[in-house]
N, CA, C and O atoms as CSV, one atom per row, in Angstrom:
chain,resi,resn,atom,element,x,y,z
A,1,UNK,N,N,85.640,93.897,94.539
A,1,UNK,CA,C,86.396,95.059,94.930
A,1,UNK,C,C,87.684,94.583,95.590
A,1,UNK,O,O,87.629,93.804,96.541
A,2,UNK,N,N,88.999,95.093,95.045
A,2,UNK,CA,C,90.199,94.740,95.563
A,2,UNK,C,C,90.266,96.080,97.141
A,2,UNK,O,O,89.716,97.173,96.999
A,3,UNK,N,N,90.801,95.814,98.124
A,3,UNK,CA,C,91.532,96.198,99.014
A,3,UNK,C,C,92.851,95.763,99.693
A,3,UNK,O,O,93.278,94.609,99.652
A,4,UNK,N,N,93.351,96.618,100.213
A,4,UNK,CA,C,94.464,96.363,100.229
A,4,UNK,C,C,94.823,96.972,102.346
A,4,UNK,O,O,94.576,98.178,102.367
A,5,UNK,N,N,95.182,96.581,103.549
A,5,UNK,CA,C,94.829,96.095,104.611
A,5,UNK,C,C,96.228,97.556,105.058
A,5,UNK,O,O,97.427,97.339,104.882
A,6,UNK,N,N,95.761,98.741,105.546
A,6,UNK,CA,C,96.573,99.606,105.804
A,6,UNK,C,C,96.927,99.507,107.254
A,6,UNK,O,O,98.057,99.869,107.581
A,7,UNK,N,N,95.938,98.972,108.339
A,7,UNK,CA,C,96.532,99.157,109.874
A,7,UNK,C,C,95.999,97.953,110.386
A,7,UNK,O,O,95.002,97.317,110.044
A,8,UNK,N,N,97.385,97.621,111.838
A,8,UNK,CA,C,96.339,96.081,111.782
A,8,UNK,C,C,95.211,96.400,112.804
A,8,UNK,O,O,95.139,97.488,113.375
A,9,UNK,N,N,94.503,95.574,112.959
A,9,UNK,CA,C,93.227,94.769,113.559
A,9,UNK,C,C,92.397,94.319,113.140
A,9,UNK,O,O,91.358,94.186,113.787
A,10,UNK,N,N,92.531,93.900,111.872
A,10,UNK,CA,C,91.695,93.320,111.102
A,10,UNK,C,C,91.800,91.820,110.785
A,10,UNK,O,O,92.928,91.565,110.363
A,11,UNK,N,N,90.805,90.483,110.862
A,11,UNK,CA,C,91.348,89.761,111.579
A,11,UNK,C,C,90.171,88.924,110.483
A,11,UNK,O,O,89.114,89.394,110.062
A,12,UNK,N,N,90.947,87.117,110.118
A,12,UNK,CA,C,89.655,86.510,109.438
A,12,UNK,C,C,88.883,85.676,109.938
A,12,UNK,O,O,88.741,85.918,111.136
A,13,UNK,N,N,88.342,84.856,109.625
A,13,UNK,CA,C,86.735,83.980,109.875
A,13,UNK,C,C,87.724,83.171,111.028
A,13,UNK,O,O,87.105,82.815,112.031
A,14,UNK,N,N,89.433,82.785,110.996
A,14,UNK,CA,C,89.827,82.051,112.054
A,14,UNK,C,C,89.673,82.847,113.866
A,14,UNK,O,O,89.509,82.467,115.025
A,15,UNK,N,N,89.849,84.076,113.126
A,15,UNK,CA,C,90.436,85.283,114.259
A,15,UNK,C,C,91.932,85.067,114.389
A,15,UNK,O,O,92.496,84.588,115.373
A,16,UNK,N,N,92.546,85.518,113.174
A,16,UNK,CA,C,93.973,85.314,113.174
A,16,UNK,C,C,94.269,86.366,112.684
A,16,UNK,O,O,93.896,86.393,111.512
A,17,UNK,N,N,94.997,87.696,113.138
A,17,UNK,CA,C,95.132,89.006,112.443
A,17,UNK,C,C,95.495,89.013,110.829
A,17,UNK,O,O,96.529,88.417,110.529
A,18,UNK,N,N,94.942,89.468,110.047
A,18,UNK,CA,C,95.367,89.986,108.822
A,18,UNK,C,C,96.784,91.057,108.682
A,18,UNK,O,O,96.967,92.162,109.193
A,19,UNK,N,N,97.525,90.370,107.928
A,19,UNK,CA,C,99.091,91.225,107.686
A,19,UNK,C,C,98.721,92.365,106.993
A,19,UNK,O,O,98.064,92.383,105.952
A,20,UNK,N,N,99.396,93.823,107.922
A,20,UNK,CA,C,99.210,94.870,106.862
A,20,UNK,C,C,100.010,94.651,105.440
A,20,UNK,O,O,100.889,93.829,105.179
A,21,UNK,N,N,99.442,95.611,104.650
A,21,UNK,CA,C,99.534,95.170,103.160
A,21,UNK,C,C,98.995,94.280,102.564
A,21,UNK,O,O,99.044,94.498,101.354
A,22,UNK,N,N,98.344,93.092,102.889
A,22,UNK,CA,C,97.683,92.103,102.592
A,22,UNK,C,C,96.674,93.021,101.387
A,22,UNK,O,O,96.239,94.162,101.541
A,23,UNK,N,N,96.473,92.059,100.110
A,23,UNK,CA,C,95.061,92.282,99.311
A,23,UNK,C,C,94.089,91.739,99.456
A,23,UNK,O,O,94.382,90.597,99.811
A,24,UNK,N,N,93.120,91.845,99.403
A,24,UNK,CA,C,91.717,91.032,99.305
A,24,UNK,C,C,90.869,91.700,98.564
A,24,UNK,O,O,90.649,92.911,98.598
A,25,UNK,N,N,90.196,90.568,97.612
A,25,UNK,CA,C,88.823,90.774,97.453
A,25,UNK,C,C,87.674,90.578,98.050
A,25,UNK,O,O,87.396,89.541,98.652
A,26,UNK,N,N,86.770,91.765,97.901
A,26,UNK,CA,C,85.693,91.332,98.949
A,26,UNK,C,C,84.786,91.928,97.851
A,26,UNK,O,O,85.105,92.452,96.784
A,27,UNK,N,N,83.470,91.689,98.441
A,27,UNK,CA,C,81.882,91.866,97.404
A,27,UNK,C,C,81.470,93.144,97.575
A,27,UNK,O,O,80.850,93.603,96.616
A,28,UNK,N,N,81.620,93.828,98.467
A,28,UNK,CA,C,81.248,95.367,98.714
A,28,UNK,C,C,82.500,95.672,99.809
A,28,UNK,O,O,83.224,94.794,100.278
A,29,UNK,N,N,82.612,97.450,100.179
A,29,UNK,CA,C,83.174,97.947,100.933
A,29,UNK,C,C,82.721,97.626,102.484
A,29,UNK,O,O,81.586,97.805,102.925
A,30,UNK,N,N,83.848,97.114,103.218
A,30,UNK,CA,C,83.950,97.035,104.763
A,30,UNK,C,C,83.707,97.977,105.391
A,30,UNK,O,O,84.277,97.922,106.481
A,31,UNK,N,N,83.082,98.919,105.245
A,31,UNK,CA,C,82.930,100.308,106.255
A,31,UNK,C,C,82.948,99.890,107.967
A,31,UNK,O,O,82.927,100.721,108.875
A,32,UNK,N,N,82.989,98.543,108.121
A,32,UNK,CA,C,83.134,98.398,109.457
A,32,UNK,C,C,84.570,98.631,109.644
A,32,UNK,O,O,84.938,99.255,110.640
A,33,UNK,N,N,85.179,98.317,109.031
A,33,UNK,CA,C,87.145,98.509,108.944
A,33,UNK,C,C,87.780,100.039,108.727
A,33,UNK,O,O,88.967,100.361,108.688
A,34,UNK,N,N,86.295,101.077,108.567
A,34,UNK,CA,C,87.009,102.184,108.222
A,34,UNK,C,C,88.344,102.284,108.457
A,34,UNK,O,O,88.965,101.583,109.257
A,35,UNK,N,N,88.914,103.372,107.590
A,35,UNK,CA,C,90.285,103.778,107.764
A,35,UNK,C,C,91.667,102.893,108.124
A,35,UNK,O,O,92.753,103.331,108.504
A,36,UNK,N,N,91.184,101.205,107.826
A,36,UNK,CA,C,92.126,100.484,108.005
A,36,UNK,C,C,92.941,99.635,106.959
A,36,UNK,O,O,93.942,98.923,106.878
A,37,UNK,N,N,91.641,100.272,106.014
A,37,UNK,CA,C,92.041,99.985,104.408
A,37,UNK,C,C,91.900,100.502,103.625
A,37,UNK,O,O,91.236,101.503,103.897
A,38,UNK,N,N,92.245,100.414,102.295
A,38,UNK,CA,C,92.225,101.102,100.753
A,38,UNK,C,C,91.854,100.383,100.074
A,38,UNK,O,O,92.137,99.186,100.100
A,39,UNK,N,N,90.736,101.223,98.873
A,39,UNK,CA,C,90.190,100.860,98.112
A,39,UNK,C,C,91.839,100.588,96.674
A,39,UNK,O,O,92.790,101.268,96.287
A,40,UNK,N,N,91.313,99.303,96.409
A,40,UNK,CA,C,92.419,99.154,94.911
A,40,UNK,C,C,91.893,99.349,93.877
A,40,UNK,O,O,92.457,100.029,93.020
A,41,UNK,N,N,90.831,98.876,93.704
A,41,UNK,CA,C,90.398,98.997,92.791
A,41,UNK,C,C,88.713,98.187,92.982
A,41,UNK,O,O,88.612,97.034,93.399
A,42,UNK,N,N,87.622,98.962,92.630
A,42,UNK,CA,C,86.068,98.727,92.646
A,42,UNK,C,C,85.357,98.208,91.513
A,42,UNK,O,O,84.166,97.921,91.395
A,43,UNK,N,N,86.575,98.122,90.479
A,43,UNK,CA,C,85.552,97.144,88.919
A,43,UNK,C,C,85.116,98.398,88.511
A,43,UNK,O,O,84.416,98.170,87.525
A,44,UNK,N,N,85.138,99.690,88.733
A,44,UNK,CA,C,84.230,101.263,88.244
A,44,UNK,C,C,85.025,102.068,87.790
A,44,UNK,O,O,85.586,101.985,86.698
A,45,UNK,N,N,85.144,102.959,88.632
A,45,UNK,CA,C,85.967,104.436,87.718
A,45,UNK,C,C,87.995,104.408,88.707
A,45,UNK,O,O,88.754,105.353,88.923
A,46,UNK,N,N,88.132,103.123,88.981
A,46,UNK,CA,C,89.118,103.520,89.691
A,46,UNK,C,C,90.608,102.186,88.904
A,46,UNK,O,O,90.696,101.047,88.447
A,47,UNK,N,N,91.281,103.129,89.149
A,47,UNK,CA,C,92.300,102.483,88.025
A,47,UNK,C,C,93.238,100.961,89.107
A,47,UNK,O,O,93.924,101.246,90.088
A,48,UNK,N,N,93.104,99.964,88.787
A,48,UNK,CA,C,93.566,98.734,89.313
A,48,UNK,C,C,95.017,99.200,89.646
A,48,UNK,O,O,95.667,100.024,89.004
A,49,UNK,N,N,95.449,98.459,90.876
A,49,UNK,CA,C,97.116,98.023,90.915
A,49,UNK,C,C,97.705,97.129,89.792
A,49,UNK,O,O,97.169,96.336,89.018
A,50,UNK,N,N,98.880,97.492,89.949
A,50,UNK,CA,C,99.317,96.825,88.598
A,50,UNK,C,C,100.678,95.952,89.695
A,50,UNK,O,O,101.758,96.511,89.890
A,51,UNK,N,N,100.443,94.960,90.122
A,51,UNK,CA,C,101.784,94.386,91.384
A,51,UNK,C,C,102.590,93.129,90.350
A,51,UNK,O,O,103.243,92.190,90.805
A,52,UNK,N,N,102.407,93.335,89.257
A,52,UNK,CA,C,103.244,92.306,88.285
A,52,UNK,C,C,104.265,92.856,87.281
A,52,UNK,O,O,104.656,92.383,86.214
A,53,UNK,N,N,104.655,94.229,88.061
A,53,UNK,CA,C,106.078,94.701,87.710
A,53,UNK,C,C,107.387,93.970,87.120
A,53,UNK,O,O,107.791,93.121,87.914
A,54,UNK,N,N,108.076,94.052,86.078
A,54,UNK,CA,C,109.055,93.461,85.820
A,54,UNK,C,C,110.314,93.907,87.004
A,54,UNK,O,O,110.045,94.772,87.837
A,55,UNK,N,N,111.151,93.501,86.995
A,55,UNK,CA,C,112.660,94.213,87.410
A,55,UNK,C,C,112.990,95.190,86.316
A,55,UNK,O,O,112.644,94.928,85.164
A,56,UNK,N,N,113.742,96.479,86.643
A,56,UNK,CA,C,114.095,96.996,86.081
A,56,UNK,C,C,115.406,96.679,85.439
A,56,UNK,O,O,115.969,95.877,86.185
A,57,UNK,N,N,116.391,97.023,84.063
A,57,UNK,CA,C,117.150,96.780,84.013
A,57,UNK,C,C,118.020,98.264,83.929
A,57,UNK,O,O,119.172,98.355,84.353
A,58,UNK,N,N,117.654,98.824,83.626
A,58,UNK,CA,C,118.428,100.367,83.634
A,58,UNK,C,C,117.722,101.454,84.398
A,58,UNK,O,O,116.497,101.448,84.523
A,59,UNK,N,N,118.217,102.050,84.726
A,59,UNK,CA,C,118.356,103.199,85.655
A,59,UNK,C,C,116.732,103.857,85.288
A,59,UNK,O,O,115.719,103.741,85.977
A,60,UNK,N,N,116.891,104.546,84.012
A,60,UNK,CA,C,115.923,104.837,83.663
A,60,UNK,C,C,114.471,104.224,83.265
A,60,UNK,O,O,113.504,104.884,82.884
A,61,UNK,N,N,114.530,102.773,83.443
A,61,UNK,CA,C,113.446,101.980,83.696
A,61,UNK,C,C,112.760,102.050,85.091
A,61,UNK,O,O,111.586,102.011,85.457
A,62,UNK,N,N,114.262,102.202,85.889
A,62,UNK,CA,C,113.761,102.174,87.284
A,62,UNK,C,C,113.162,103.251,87.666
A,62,UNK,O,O,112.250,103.291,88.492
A,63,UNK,N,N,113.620,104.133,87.115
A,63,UNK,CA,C,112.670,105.630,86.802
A,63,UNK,C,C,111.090,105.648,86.705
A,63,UNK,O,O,110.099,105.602,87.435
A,64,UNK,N,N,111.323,105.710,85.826
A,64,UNK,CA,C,109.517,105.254,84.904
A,64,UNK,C,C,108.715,104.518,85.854
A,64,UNK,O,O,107.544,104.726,85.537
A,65,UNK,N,N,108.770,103.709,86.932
A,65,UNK,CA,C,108.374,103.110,87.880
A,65,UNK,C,C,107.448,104.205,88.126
A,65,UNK,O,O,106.228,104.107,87.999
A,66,UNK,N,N,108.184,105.436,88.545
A,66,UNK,CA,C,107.252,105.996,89.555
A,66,UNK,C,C,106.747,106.569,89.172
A,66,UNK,O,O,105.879,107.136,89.836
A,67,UNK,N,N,106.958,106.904,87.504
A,67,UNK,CA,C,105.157,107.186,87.080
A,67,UNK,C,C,104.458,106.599,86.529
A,67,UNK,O,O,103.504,106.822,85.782
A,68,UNK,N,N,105.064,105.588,86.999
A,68,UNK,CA,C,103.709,104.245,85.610
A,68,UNK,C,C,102.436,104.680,86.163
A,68,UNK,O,O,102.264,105.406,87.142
A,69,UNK,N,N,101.722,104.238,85.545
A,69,UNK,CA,C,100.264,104.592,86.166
A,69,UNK,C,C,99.797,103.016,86.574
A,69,UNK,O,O,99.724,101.997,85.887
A,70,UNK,N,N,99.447,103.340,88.337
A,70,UNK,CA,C,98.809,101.766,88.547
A,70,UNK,C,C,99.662,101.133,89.042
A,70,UNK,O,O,99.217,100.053,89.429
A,71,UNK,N,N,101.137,101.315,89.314
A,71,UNK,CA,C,101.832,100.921,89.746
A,71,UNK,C,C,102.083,100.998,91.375
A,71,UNK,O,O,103.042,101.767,91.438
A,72,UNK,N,N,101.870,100.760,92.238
A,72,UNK,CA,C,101.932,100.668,93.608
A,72,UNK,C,C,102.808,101.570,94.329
A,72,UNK,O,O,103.731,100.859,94.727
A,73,UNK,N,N,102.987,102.678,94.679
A,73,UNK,CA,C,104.413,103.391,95.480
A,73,UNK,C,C,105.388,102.832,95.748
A,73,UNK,O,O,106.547,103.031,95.386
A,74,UNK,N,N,104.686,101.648,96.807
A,74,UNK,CA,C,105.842,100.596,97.509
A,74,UNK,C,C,106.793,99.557,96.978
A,74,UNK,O,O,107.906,99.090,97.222
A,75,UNK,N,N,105.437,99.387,95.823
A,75,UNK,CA,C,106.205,98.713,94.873
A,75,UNK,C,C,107.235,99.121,94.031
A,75,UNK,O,O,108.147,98.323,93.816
A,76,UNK,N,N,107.251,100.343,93.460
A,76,UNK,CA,C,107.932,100.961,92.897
A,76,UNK,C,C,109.746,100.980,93.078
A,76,UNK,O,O,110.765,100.681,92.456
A,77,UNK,N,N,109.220,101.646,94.600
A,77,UNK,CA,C,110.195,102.057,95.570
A,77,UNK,C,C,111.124,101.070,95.654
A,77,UNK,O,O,112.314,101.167,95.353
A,78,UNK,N,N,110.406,99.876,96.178
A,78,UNK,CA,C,111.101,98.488,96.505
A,78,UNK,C,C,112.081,98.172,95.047
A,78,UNK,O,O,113.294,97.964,95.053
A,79,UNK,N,N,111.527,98.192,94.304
A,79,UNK,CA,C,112.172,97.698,92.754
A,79,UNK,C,C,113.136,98.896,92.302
A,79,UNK,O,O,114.193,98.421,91.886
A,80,UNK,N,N,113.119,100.047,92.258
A,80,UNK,CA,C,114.025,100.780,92.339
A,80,UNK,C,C,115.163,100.841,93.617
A,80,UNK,O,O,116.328,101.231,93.534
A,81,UNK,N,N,114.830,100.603,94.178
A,81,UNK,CA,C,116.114,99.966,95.643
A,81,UNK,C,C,117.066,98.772,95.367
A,81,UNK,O,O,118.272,98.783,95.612
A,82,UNK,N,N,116.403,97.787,94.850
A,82,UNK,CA,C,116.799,96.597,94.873
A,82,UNK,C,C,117.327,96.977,93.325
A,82,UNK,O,O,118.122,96.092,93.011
A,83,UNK,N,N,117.232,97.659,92.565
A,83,UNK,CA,C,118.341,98.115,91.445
A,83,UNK,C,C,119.217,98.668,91.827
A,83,UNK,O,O,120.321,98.316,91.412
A,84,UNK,N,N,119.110,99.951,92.932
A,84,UNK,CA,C,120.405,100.563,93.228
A,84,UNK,C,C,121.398,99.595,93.854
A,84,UNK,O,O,122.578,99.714,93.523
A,85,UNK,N,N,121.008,98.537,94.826
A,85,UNK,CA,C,121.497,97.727,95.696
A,85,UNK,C,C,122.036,98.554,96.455
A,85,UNK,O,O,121.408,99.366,97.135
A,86,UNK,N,N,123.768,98.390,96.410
A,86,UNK,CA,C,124.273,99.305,97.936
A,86,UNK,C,C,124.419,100.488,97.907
A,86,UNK,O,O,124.880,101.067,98.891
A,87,UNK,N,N,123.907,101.462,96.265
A,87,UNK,CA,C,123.893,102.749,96.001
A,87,UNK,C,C,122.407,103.592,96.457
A,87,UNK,O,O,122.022,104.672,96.011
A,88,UNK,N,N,121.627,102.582,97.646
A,88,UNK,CA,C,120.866,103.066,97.797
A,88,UNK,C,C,120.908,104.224,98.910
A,88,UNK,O,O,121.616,104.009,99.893
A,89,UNK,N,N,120.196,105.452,98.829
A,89,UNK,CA,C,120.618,106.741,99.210
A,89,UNK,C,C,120.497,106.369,101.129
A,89,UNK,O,O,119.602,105.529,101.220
A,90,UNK,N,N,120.879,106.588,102.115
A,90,UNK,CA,C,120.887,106.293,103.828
A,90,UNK,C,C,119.030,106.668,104.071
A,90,UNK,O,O,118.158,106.050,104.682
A,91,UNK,N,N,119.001,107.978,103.258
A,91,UNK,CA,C,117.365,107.812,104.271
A,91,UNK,C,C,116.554,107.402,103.525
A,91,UNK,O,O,115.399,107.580,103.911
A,92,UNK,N,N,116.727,106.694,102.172
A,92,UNK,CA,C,115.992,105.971,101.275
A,92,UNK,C,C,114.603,106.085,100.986
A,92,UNK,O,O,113.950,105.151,100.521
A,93,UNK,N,N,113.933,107.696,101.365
A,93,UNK,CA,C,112.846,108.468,100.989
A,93,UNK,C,C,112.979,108.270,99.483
A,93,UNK,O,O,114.025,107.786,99.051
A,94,UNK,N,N,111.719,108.704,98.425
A,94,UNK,CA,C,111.292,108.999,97.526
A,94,UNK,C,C,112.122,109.614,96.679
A,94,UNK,O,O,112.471,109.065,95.634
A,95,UNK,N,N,112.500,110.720,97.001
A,95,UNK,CA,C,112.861,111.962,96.489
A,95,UNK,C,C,114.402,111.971,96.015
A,95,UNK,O,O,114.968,112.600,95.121
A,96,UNK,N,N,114.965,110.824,97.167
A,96,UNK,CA,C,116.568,110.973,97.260
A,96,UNK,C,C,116.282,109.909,96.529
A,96,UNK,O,O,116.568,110.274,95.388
A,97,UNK,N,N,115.859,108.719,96.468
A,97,UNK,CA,C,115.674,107.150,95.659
A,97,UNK,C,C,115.733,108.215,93.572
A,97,UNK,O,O,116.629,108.029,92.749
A,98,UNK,N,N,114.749,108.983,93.413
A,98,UNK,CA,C,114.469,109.633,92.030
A,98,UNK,C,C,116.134,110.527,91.647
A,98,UNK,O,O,116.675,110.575,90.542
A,99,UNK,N,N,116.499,110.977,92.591
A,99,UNK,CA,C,117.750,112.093,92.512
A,99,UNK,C,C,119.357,110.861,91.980
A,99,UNK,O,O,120.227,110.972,91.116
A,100,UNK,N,N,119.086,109.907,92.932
A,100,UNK,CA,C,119.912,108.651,92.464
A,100,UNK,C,C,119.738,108.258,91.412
A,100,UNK,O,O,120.703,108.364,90.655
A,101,UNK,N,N,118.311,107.550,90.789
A,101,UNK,CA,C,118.176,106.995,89.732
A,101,UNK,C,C,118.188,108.043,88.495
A,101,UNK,O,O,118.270,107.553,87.368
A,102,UNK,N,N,118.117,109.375,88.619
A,102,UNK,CA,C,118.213,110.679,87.854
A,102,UNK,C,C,119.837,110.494,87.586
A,102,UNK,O,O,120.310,110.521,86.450
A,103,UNK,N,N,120.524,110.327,88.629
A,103,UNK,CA,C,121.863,110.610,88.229
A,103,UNK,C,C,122.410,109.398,87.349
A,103,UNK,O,O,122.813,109.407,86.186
A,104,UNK,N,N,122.292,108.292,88.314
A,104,UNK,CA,C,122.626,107.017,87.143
A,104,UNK,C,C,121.998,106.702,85.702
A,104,UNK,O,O,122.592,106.045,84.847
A,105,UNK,N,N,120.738,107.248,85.544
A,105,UNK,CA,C,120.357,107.830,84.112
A,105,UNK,C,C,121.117,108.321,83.186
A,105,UNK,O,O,121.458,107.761,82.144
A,106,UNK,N,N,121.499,109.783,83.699
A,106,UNK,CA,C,122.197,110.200,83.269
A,106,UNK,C,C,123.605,109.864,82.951
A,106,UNK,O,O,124.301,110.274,82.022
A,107,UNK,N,N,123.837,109.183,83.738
A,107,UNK,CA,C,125.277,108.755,83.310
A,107,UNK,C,C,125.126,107.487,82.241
A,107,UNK,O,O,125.678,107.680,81.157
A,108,UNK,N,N,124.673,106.641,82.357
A,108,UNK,CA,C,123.752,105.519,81.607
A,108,UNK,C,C,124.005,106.450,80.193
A,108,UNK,O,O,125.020,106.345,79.504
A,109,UNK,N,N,122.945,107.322,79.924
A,109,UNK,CA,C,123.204,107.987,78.482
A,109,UNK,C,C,124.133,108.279,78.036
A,109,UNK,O,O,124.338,107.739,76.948
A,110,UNK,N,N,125.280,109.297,78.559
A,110,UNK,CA,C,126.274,109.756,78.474
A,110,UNK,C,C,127.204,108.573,78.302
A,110,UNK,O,O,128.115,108.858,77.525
A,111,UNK,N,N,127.284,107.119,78.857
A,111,UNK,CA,C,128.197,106.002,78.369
A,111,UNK,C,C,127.284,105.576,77.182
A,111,UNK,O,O,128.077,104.935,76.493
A,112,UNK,N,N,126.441,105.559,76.726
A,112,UNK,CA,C,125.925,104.921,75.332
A,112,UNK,C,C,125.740,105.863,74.527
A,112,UNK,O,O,125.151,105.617,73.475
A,113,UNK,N,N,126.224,107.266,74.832
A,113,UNK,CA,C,126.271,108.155,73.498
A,113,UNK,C,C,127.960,108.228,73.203
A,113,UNK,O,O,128.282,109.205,72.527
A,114,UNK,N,N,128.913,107.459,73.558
A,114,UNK,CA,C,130.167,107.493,73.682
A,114,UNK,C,C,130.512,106.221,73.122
A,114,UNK,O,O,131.691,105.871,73.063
């Protein structure tokens, strides 16, 4: 079972805190860690992370990120940022990151239908 380390205090066999975000596999669920982690994926009915993302090269690749399926949020996010570079929106939420890459899409088409 993959997890993935959401708040810290979680700490290994050294007693050296575990970095949030960190993955691990482990053999069954930690229920001692409640609520400090996420399930990634259980080998069963639950769809794996997919963290071996290419770079995007166009706008609209960087798009598609955020609905790949399996694809990580953060990850997403991060790789669509690091495409906009300094066109990235000030409060660099979700919503404004899609409205950016919507627009440079669009313009993207509009220079290759020309």
């Amino acid at each position: 079972m993959r997890i993935e380390i959401t708040q810290p205090g979680i700490f290994n066999a050294e007693g050296k805190a575990i970095a949030v975000g960190t993955e691990l596999t482990v053999k069954s669920e930690p229920t001692a860690w409640a609520g400090r982690y996420r399930v990634l994926a259980d080998g069963k009915d639950k769809t794996p992370v997919n963290n071996t993302v290419t770079e995007p090269s166009t706008a609209k690749e960087a798009l598609a990120l955020f609905s790949a399926e399996g694809v990580h949020p953060n990850k997403a996010k991060a790789m669509a940022a690091k495409f906009l570079g300094d066109k990235v929106p000030t409060d660099a939420n979700k919503e404004a990151i899609v409205a950016k890459l919507t627009e440079l899409a669009a313009a993207e088409d509009a220079a290759g239908a020309q």
